[in-house]
C-alpha positions as CSV (number, residue, x, y, z in Angstrom):
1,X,10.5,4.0,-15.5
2,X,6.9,4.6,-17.1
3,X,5.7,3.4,-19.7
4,X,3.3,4.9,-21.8
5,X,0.1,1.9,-22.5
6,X,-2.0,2.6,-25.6
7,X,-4.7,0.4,-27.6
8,X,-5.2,-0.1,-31.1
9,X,-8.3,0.3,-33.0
10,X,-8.3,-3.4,-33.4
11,X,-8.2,-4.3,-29.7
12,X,-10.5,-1.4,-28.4
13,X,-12.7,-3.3,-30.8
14,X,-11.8,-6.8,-29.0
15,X,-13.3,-5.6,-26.0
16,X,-16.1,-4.2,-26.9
17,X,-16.7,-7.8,-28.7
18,X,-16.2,-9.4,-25.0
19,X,-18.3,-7.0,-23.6
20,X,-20.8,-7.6,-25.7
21,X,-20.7,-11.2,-25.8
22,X,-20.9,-11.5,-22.2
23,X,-23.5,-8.9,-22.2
24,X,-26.0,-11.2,-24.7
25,X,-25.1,-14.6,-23.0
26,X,-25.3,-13.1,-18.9
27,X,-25.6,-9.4,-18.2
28,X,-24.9,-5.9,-18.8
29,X,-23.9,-5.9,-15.2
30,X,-21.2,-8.7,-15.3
31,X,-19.7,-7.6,-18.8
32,X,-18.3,-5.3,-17.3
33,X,-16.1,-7.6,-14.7
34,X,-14.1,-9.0,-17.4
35,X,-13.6,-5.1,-19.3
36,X,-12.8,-3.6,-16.2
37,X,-9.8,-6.8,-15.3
38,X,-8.8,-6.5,-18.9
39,X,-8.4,-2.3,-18.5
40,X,-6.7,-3.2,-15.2
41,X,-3.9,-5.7,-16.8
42,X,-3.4,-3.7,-19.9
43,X,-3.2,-0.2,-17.2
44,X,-0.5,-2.4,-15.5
45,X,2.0,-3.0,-18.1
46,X,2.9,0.8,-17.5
47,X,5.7,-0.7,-14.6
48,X,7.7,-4.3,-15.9
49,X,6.0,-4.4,-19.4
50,X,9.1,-6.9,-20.0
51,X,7.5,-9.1,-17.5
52,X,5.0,-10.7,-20.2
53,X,6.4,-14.4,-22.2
54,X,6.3,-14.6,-25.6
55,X,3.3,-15.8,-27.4
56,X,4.1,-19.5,-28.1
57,X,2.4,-19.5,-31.5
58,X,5.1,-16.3,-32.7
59,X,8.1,-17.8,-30.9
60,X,7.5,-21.2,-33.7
61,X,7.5,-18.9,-36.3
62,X,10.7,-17.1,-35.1
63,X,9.5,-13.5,-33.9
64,X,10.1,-12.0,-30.7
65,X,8.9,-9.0,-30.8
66,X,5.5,-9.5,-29.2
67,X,4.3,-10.4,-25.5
68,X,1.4,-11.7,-23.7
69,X,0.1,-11.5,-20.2
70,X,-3.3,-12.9,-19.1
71,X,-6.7,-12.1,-17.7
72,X,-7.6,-15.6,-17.9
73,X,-9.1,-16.6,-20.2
74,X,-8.2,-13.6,-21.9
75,X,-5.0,-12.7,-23.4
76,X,-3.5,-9.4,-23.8
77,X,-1.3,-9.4,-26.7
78,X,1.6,-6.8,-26.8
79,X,4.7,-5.0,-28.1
80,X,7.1,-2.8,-26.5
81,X,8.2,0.1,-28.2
82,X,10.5,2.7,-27.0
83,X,8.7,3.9,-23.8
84,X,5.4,2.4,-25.2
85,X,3.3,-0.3,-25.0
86,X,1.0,-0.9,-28.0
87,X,-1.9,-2.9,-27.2
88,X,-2.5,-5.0,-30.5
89,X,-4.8,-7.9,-29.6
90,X,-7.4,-8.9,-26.8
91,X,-8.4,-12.7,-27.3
92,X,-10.2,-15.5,-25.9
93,X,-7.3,-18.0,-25.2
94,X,-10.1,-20.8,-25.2
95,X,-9.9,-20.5,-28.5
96,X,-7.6,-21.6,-31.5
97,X,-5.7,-18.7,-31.9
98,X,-2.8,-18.9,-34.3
99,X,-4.4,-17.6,-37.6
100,X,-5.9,-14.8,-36.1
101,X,-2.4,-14.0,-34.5
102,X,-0.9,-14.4,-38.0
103,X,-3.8,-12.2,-39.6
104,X,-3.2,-9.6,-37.1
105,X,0.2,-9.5,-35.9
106,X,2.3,-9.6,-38.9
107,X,0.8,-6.7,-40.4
108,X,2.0,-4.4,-37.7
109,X,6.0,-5.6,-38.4
């Protein structure tokens, strides 16, 4: 089965944050290695979204209605509607992300 993949405002606006960080630090040119991965992973969930754990930060707090998989060190945070995948969340995993998971996440339920 084939599952439908669409992004949020909120993460379209996570990658063009990465893009344009890696942009300012390196290149135009290799922003658009990491974009293009990330497109690829998220393009992917359309077969086996189910395949993705559970953010470890949601599963303390008791909800399970969220995934994750990885373009390392990014990860691609999820939820599986129906025969859709919603996109919510594009983050560095370098960094502390818990409150911005909270911040996020919990409005969407």
């Amino acid at each position: 089965m084939k599952y439908e993949v669409r992004i949020d405002n909120v993460a379209i606006g996570d990658l063009y944050a990465i893009y344009r960080y890696v942009a300012n630090y390196d290149s135009h040119g290799k922003a658009d290695y990491p974009l293009d991965n990330i497109q690829k992973a998220m393009l992917s969930l359309e077969t086996m979204p189910a395949r993705g754990n559970h953010p470890p930060e949601m599963q303390r707090w008791g909800i399970f209605d969220f995934r994750e998989i990885f373009f390392k060190p990014y990860r691609i945070i999820y939820e599986i509607r129906g025969k859709a995948v919603f996109i919510h969340a594009i983050l560095d995993g370098r960094r502390n992300c818990e409150d911005l998971l909270q911040q996020r996440l919990l409005r969407v339920l």
